[in-house]
N, C-alpha and C positions, 0 to 999 in steps of 0.2 A: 354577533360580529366577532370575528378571530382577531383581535387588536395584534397580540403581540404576532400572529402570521406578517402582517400587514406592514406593523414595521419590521422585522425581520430583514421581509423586500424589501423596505426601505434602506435600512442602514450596510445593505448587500451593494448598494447602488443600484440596483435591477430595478425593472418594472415588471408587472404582469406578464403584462404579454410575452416578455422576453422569460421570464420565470417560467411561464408554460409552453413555450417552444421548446424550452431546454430538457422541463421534465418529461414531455410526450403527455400534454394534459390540454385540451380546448382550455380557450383563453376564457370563454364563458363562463366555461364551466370552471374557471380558479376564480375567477371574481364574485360567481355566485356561493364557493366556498366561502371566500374570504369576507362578506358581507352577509355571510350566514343563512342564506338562501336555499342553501343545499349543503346537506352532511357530505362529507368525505369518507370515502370508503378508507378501510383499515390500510388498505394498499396505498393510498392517496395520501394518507396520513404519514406514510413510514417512508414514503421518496420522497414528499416538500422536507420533511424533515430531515433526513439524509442527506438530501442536496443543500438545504440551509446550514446543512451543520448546527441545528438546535434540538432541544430536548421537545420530543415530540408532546407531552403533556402539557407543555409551560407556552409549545406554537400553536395548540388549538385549545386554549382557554378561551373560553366565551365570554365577553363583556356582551351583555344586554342590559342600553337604560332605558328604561320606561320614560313617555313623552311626559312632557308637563301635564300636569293639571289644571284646566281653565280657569277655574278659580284662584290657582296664584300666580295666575301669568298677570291679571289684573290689580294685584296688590304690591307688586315690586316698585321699590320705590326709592329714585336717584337722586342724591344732592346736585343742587343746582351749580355750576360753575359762581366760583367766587363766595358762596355761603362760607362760612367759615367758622360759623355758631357762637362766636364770640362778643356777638349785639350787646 
C-alpha cells in the first residue's frame, strides 16, 4: 500500500476519483495503485507527484503489514473494566 500517496489525497482535500479525472488516470486503476494492487508506471509516478506537489520517493513508499498470526490473535489479553490491581 502507498500510505503516504493516500494521504497526500487526503490532506489535498481530494478524493480519488477526482485525483484521477484531473490527472487523465482511470479511477481503478489509481486505487489499485494506491492499495498496491498494481505498480505505477514511471510516468504515473512523475504526474500524481507533480500534480501533488510531493517528493515522488517519499509518495510511493510502500508500507506492507503482514496479517496477524493466529496464534497471537488468541493470547491478547484485556483488563477487565474496573480491575485496578490494587486487591
Amino acid at each position: 500500500m502507498f500510505a503516504n500517496l493516500k494521504l497526500k489525497i487526503f490532506l489535498c482535500g481530494s478524493h480519488q476519483n477526482r485525483l484521477a479525472r484531473s490527472v487523465g488516470i482511470d479511477e481503478t486503476v489509481l486505487s489499485k495503485i494506491i492499495h498496491g494492487y498494481r505498480k505505477p508506471t514511471a510516468a504515473q509516478r512523475k504526474l500524481l507527484a507533480d500534480f501533488l506537489e510531493a517528493d515522488e520517493a517519499w509518495l510511493f513508499e510502500r508500507f506492507d503489514t503482514p496479517p496477524p498470526r493466529t496464534e497471537e490473535i488468541g493470547t491478547a489479553t484485556i483488563k477487565e473494566a474496573g480491575e485496578d490491581g490494587d486487591d
